[in-house]
Structure formats: structure tokens, C-alpha cells
C-alpha positions in Angstrom: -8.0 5.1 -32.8 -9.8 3.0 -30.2 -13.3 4.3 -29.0 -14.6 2.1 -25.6 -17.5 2.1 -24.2 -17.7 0.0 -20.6 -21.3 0.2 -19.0 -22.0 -2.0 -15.9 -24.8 -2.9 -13.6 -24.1 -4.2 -9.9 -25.9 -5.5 -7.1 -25.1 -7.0 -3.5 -26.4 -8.0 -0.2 -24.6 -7.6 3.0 -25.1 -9.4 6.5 -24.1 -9.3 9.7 -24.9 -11.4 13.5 -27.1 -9.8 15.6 -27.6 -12.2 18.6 -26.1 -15.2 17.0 -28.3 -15.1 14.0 -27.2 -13.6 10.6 -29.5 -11.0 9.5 -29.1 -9.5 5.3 -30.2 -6.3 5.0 -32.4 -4.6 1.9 -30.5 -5.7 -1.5 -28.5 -3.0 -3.1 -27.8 -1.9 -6.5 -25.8 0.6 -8.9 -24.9 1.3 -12.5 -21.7 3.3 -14.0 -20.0 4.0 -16.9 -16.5 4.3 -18.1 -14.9 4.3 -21.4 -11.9 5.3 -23.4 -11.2 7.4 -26.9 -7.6 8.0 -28.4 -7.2 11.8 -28.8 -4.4 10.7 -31.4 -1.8 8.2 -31.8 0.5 8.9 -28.6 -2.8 10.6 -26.3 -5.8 8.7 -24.6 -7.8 9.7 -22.6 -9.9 7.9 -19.6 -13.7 8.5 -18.1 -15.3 6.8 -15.1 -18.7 7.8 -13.9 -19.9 6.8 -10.7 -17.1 3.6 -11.6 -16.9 0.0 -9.8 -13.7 0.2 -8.7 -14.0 -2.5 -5.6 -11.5 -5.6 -5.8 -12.9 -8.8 -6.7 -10.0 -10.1 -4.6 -9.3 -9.5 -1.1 -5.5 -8.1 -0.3 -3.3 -10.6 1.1 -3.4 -9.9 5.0 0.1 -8.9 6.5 1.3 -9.0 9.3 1.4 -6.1 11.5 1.4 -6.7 15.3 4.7 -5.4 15.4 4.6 -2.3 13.4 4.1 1.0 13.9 3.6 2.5 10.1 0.8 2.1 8.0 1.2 -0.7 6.0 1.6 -0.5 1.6 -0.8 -2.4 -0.4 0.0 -2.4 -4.2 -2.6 -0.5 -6.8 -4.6 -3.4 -8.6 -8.0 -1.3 -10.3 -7.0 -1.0 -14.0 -8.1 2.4 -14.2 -5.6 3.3 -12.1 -2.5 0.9 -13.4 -2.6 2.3 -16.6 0.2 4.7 -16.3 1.2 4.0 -13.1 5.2 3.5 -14.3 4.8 7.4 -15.0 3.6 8.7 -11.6 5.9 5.8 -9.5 8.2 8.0 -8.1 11.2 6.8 -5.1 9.2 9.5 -2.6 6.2 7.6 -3.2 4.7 11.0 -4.0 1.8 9.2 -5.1 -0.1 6.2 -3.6 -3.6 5.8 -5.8 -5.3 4.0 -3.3 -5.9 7.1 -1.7 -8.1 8.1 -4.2 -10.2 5.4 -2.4 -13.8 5.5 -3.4 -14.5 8.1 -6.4 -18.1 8.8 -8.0 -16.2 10.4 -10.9 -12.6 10.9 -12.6 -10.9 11.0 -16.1 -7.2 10.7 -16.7 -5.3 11.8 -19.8 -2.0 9.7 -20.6 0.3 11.2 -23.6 3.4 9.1 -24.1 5.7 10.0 -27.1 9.1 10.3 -28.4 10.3 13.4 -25.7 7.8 13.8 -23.5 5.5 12.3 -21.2 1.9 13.3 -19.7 -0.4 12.3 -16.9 -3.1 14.0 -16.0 -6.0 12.5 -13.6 -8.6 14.2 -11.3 -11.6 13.1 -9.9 -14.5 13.4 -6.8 -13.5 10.9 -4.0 -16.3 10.0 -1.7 -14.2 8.6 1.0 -10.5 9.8 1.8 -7.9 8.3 3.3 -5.9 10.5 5.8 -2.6 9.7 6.5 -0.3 11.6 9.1 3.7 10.8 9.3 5.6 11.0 12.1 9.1 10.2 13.2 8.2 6.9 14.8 4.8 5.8 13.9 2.4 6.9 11.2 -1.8 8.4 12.5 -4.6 7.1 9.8 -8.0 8.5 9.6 -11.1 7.8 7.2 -11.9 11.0 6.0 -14.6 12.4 3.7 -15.4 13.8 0.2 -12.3 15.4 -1.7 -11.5 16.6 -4.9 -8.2 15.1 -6.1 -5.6 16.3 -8.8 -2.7 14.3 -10.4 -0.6 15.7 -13.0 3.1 14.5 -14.3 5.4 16.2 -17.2 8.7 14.7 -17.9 10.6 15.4 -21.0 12.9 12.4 -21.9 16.2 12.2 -23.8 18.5 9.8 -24.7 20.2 6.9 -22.8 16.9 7.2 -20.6 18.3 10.9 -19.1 14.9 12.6 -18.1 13.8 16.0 -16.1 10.5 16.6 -15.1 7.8 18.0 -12.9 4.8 16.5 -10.5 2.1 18.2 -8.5 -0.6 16.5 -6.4 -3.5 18.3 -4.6 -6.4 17.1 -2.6 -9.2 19.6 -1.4 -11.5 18.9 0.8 -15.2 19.5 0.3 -15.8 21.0 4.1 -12.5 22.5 4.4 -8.6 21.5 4.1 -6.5 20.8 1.7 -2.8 19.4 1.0 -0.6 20.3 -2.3 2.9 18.5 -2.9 5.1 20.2 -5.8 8.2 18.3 -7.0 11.0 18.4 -10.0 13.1 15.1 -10.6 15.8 14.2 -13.0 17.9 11.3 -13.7 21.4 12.1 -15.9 23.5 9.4 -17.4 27.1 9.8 -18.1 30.6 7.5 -18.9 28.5 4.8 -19.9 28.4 3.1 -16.3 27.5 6.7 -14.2 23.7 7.5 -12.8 22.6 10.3 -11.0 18.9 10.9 -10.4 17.0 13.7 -7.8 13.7 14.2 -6.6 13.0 17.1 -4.7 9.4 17.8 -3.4 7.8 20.5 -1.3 4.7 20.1 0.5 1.4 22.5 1.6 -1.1 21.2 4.1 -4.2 23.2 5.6 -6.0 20.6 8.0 -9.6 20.0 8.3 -11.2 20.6 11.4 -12.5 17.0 11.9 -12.0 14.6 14.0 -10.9 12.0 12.3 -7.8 10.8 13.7 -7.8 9.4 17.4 -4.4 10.1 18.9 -3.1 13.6 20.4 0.4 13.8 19.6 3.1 16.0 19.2 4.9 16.2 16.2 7.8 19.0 17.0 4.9 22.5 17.2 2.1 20.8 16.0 -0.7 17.6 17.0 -2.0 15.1 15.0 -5.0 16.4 15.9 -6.9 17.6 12.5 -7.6 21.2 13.9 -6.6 23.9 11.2 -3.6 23.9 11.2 -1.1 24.9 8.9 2.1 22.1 7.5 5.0 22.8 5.0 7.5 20.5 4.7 9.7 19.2 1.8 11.5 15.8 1.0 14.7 15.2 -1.3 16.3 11.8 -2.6 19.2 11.7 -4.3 21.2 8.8 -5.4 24.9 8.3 -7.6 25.1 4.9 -9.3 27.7 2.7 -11.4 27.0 0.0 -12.7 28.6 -2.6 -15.3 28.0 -6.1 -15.7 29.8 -7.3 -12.8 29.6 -4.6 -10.2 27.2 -2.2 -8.9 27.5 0.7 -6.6 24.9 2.7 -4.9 24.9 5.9 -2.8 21.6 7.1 -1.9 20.6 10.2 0.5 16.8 10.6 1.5 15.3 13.2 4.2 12.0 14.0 5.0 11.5 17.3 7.2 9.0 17.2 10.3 6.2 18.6 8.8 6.3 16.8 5.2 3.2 15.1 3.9 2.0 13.5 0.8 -2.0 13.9 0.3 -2.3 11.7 -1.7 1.3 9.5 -1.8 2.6 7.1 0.5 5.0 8.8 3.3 4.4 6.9 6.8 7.8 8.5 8.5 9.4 11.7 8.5 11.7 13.8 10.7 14.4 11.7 9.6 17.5 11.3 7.3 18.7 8.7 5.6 22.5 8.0 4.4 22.8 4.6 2.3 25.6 2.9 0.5 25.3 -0.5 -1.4 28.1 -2.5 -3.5 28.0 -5.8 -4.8 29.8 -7.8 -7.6 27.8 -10.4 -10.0 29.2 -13.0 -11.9 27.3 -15.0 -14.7 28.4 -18.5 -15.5 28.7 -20.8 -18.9 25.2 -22.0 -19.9 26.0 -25.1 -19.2 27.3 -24.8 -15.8 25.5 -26.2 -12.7 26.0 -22.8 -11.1 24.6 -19.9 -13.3 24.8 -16.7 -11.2 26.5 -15.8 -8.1 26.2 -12.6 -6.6 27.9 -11.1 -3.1 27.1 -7.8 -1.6 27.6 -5.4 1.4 25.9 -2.5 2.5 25.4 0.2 5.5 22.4 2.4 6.1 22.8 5.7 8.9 19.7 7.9 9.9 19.5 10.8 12.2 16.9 12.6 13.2 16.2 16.1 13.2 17.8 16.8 16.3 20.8 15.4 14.5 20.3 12.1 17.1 21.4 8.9 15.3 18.2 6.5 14.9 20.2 3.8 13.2 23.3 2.5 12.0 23.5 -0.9 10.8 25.8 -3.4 8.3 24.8 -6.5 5.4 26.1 -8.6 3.5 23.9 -11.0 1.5 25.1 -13.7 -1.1 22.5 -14.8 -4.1 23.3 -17.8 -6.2 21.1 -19.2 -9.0 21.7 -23.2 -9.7 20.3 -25.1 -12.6 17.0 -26.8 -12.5 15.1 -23.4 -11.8 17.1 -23.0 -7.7 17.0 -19.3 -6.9 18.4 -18.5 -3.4 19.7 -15.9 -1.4 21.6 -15.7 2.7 21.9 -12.6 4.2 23.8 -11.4 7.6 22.8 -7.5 9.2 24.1 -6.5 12.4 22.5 -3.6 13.7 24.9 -1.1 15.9 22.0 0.6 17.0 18.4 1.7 16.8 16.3 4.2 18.3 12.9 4.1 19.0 10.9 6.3 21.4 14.0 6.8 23.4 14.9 3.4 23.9 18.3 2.5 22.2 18.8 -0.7 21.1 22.4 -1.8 21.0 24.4 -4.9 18.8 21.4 -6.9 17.6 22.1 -9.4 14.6 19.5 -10.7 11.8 19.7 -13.7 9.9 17.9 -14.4 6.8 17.7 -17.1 3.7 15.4 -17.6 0.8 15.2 -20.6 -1.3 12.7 -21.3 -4.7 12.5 -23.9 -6.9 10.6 -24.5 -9.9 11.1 -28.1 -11.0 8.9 -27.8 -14.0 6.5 -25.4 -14.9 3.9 -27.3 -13.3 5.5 -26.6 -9.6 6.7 -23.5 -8.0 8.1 -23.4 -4.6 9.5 -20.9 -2.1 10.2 -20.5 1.3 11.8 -17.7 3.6 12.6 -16.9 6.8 14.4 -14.5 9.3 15.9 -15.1 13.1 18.0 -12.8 15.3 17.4 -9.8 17.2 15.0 -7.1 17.0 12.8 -4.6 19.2 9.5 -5.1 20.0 8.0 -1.4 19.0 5.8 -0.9 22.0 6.5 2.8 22.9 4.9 1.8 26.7 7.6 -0.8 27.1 10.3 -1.0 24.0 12.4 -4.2 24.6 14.8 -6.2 22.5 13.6 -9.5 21.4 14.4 -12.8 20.0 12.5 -12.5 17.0 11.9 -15.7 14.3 9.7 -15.8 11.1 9.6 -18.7 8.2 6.9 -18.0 5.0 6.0 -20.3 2.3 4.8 -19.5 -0.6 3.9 -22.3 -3.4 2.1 -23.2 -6.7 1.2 -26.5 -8.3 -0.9 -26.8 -11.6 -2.3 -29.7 -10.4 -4.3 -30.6 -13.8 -4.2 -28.1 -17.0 -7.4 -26.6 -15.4 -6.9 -26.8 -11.7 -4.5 -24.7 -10.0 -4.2 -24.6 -6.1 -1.7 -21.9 -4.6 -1.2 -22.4 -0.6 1.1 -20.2 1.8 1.9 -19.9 5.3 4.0 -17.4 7.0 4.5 -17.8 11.1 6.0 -14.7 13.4 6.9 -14.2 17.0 9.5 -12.3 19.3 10.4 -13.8 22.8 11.8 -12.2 25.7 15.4 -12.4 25.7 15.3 -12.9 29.8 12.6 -15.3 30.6 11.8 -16.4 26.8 8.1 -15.5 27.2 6.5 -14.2 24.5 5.9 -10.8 23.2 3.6 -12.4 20.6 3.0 -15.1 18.3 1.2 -16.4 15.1 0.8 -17.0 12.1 -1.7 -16.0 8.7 -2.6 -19.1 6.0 -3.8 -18.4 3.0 -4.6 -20.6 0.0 -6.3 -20.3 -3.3 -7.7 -23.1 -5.8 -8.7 -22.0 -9.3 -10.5 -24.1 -11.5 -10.9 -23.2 -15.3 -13.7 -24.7 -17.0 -12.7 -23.2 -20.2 -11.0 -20.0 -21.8 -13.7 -17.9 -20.6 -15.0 -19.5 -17.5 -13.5 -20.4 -14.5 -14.0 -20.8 -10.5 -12.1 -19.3 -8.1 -12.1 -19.7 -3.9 -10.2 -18.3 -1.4 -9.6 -18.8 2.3 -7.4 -17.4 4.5 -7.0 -17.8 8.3 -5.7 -15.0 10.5 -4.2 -16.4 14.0 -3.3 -12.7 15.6 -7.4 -11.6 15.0 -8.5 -15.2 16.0 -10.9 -14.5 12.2 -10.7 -15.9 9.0 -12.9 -15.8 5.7 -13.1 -17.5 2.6 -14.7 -16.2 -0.8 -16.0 -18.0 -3.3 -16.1 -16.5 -7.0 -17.4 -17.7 -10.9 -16.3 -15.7 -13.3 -16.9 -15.5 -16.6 -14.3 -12.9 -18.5 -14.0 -13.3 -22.4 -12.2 -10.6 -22.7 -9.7 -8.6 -20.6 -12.7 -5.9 -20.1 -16.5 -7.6 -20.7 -16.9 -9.6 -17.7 -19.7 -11.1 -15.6 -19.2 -12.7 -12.2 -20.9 -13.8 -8.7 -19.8 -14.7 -5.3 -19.4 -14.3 -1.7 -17.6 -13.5 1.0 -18.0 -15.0 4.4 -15.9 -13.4 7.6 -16.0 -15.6 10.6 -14.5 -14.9 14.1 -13.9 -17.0 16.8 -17.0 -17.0 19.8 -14.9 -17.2 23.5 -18.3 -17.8 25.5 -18.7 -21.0 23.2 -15.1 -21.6 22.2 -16.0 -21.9 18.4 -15.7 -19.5 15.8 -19.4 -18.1 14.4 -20.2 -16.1 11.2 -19.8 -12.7 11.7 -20.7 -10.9 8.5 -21.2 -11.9 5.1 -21.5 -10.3 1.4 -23.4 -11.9 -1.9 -22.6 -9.8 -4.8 -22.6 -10.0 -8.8 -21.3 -8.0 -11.5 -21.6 -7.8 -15.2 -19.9 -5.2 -17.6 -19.5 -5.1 -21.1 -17.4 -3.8 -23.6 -18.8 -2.0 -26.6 -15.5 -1.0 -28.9 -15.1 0.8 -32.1 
């Protein structure tokens, strides 16, 4: 049984311009512990005290000037991936980035033959508040929180499975939110699926003022004054699939008043009615072409005032080719789509995505997406001419150097005058250099057109095992300066690690 051990000791300096000159403040510094013992041969269980759980990596910037919803970025703390496949639910019941800043936690994860447990709590510092709504999503930083996860799900064969998960989240000066849910997933004649999830939620609001905006959602504001939420949420889909077709029927609705404390719900008041077929063929081996695949699909959501938000149609064709050629063209015409009482009529989307990997060496991929779409601006909703492209490419330039550049590029246009709504673009690459199996240099700069900013961090690490690690580096934010039509430092971090791993 494995017995871990994971002190660590971390220290950083932060600066920002004051008057065109960068001032550091006082150097700061922490230490923490966390660790791992197997309780027996199918039970662990986890301990982090006063943990470092910040990302040596900064998340990928997306674009978001055309979006209403708070936007998903995936989990990547190891504390909290381990186990993640037993909490990832299709209500996205739980998100564990909301547990955002915690000064302690454990977690206990039993996995055996029938059944499966997860149980994490911990004291969050700094909480994320998140507020749905039918067409938009509110977010607030909030403040100290004691958070609860736990998951039960008994398993049988042929991957059937029932089970149970409850989140809560109470606030240390007042508030709370509790989701309860049961889901199940039952196989039958081989080919058949059916899975559920059906959740119900609790939510006494702080009195803080945390989130800005003063809207209505049916009876109640998103202002955080007391007051009192239930909602509930149920998905249910029927499958069949064999090895050349697959069929999907999926239901979804979210009531007005539905939240998830600590999940991942940015829109409710709505219902959604989905239905998916495609057919697959796999070729010879040594065929040129070595899968095709054509589909079709249509997607219905009303609201609760039983007012139809959307009704749209697809069809998409994948192929995969020899030589490592991966692509996919896609057609959706949309009959219409509400938002904020504007209704969009007979809009049509185009999309295509190539990759190629000509050796092992070289990976390449680029998208994109033109048509028609609305330009979500609830002052002045219009539809738009919309066109993206991305690129997204790798090349191991040397056994030890690998550089890793993208690009992607948005805008929508006027569809009268062809002025435009907006326009830019994000460029991001990375260049890693390994100096050996333990040590390596990383840097990272990305460019971000819509904030006029862009930052670039260098890192050395050295990591000799997945866990012991010791590391330095930077991270410089610039911005640009109108008055001198340049772009100046605006803040900057220096910051080193180093954790070890004492194991039994």
C-alpha cells in the first residue's frame, strides 16, 4: 500500500506600473503539505494542507466577444483529476474549478468490482459564484466556503450502473447551495442504451454584493440578497448503436431557478429536444480511404413560456485517408433562434476541419466556420456575417526541441453595409526545450488582439518524477499604451517552486 508524503516550499514576487515605471512589492512566501495512504487495495485516500494548487501554465485564452455565458476551462491540478471520470456527469453537476483557492481538503476514492466512491471536502478561501439564466450567465468572486463532494454508484454488468451525487457549498458569512441527484444508465439487446440524470437543487443567497447586474430572472434578481432558489434539471437520452450506425435521442431541461454550486450550468429556463443519426463505414487496411462517416441531426428548445428559442438542422461528413488525413465538412441551417426577443430567421453555417500528421514529427490542423449568425448584444441583437479560421500545429523540430504555434482569427460584419461588429484574432505559441529526462525549458507567449495585451512566460523545470519537482519562472503581462502608441509592461510575476516526494 502506497504511503506519500509531498511537502513544498514557495515563494514569488509580483509587480505592477505605477507611472510608467514597474514597481515589485515585498517578496512572498508559503509552505504546505499533501500526501496520500491506501486504506486498502481498492480505497485511497487524499490530504492537502494549505496546498499549491496554482497552474504553472496559463489557460489558453478563448475567445469571447461574442458570448454571453461563462466560458469552461478544463480541471488540470492533479489533486483534483484523480477521479474526475467518477464525478463527470452530462449536467455538469460538478465543475472543480470552483473549488478555486482552498487552504485545506481531503478526498477519498474507493473503486472496486460493484461499486464506486468519491468523497472530497475542503475550506475554499475564494469562491466562484456563478448565476444561470436563460440568455446569459452573472459571475461573482465570492469569499470563504466550505465545500462537499460525494458520489455512490453501484455498477453491474455490460457497464449498466445507478447511482447517487450530492454537492453542497456553505458559506462562511451566510448562504449556501445543495444539488441532490440519482442517475443510471441500462443496457439492453445488445445495441440499446438508456441513461438519466435527474438532479434537484437548494440555494439560500448571501447577502453580498458580489455580482454587478440587477436582473430578473422570472420572481427573483441576480442580485445576491437572501433569497431563496429551488430548481431541478433532468437529461435523458435512448441510444443504438452497432458498428455502422448510431442513433441518439436526448432530452435535457433546466427549470428557471436551477443552480449548481459548485458544477457548471451557465443557462437555464430552457428545454432541449435532440436527435442525432449517422452511419460509419470502415474500409480494408490497405485502402486509401479508411473511414467514412455521414450524419444528420436536429436540435428544438423552448423556453419556459413554451416559446421556441431554436430549431435548427446538420449534416456533417468525416472521412479519414491514409497518411495520418483526418477531416470533417459540416452544413447547419438554423430555422430560428431567439435571443432577448429578437428572432433570427434562415441563417446557414458552414464548417470544415482538416489534420494531418505526416510523420510523428509533424502535426497539423486547421478549422474554420462562415455563414450566418447573431451578434448577441441584447441592446442591439442583429444577424451577422460571421467567419472564423484556427490553426493549430506541432513540429518536433529536434528530439529535444519542440515548438507548438496556433492562430485562430473571428469577426461578424453587418449584413447591410458590411461594417463590422468586431474583429480579431488570439496567437499563441509554445517552444519547449528538453535538456534531458528530467530537465527542460519551457516559454510561452500569446497575443490577444480583442484586449490589445499579450504576455509571455518563461519556465525551467526540473521534474524527475511525476510528483518531486523544482521549477522558476516568470510571467510578464504587457498592454498596449494609446498616448504613446506602444504597448508597456503592465504587471509582472517571478516565482519558484520546489516539492518533493517522500514515498513508502
Amino acid at each position: 500500500n502506497r504511503v506519500n508524503l509531498l511537502p513544498y516550499v514557495y515563494g514569488g514576487l509580483d509587480g505592477t506600473t505605477n507611472n510608467n515605471k514597474l514597481n515589485y512589492g515585498k517578496p512572498t512566501g508559503t509552505v504546505g503539505l499533501s500526501g496520500l495512504f491506501d486504506i486498502n487495495n481498492i480505497t485511497s485516500l487524499e490530504y492537502a494542507l494549505n496546498p499549491d494548487f496554482s497552474q504553472v501554465e496559463a489557460d489558453v485564452s478563448q475567445i469571447s466577444v461574442n458570448n454571453t455565458f461563462a466560458i469552461f476551462f478544463r480541471e488540470r491540478r492533479p489533486y483534483f483529476n484523480e477521479g474526475n471520470d467518477i464525478i463527470d456527469t452530462r449536467l455538469n453537476t460538478v465543475y472543480t474549478r470552483s473549488i478555486n483557492k482552498p487552504l485545506l481538503s481531503s478526498k477519498l476514492i474507493s473503486q472496486g468490482e460493484k461499486q464506486r466512491v468519491y468523497c472530497l471536502i475542503a475550506y475554499d478561501e475564494a469562491s466562484p459564484y456563478l448565476i444561470a439564466g436563460e440568455n446569459r450567465s452573472y459571475f461573482g468572486e465570492g469569499t470563504a466556503s466550505y465545500s462537499n463532494i460525494f458520489r455512490y454508484q453501484r455498477t453491474y454488468e455490460q457497464g449498466k450502473n445507478i447511482g447517487f451525487l450530492t454537492t453542497n457549498r456553505v458559506f462562511k458569512d451566510g448562504g449556501y447551495g445543495h444539488t441532490l441527484g440519482i442517475d443510471g444508465r441500462y443496457r439492453f439487446k445488445k445495441s440499446y442504451t438508456a441513461s438519466f440524470e435527474f438532479n434537484k437543487s437548494i440555494v439560500l443567497e448571501p447577502n453580498a454584493d458580489w455580482v454587478e447586474e440587477n436582473d430578473q430572472i422570472r420572481d427573483k434578481n441576480t442580485q445576491l440578497d437572501c433569497e431563496t432558489l429551488n430548481g431541478d434539471a433532468l437529461f435523458f437520452s435512448l441510444e443504438r448503436n452497432t458498428k455502422h450506425w448510431n442513433t441518439e435521442l436526448e432530452y435535457q431541461h433546466y427549470s428557471p431557478h436551477y443552480q449548481t454550486p459548485l458544477g457548471f450550468v451557465t443557462q437555464n429556463s430552457v428545454r432541449f429536444l435532440e436527435f442525432f443519426h449517422g452511419y460509419q463505414h470502415f474500409f480494408d487496411k490497405d485502402d486509401f480511404v479508411k473511414q467514412l462517416g455521414l450524419f444528420a441531426g436536429s436540435e428544438i428548445n423552448y423556453n419556459y413560456d413554451n416559446f421556441r428559442k431554436l430549431l435548427d438542422f446538420g449534416t456533417a461528413m468525416f472521412f479519414q485517408l491514409s497518411g495520418n488525413i483526418r477531416s470533417e465538412i459540416s452544413y447547419n441551417y438554423t430555422v430560428n433562434e431567439e435571443f432577448e426577443g429578437f428572432d433570427a430567421k434562415d441563417m446557414s453555417e458552414y464548417s470544415a476541419f482538416v489534420s494531418y500528421s505526416p510523420s510523428e514529427a509533424v502535426r497539423l490542423g486547421v478549422f474554420t466556420e462562415f455563414g450566418e449568425s447573431i451578434r448577441y448584444d441584447s441592446d442591439n441583437p442583429a444577424i451577422g456575417n460571421s467567419f472564423f479560421i484556427g490553426t493549430f500545429n506541432n513540429f518536433q523540430i529536434t528530439p529535444k526541441l519542440r515548438f507548438s504555434p496556433s492562430f485562430r482569427y473571428s469577426q461578424l460584419k453587418n449584413k447591410v453595409d458590411q461594417s463590422l461588429y468586431f474583429s480579431g484574432f488570439i496567437a499563441r505559441t509554445t517552444l519547449n526545450y528538453q535538456f534531458n529526462t528530467n530537465l527542460s525549458f519551457r516559454v510561452i507567449g500569446e497575443f490577444n488582439d480583442f484586449d490589445q495585451a499579450f504576455f509571455f512566460q518563461p519556465l525551467l523545470k526540473w521534474n524527475p518524477n511525476p510528483f518531486t519537482i523544482f521549477y522558476i519562472g516568470g510571467t510578464n503581462g504587457y498592454s498596449r499604451v494609446e498616448a504613446k502608441n506602444r504597448y508597456g509592461i503592465e504587471n509582472s510575476q517571478l516565482y519558484l517552486k520546489f516539492q518533493y516526494l517522500f514515498d513508502w
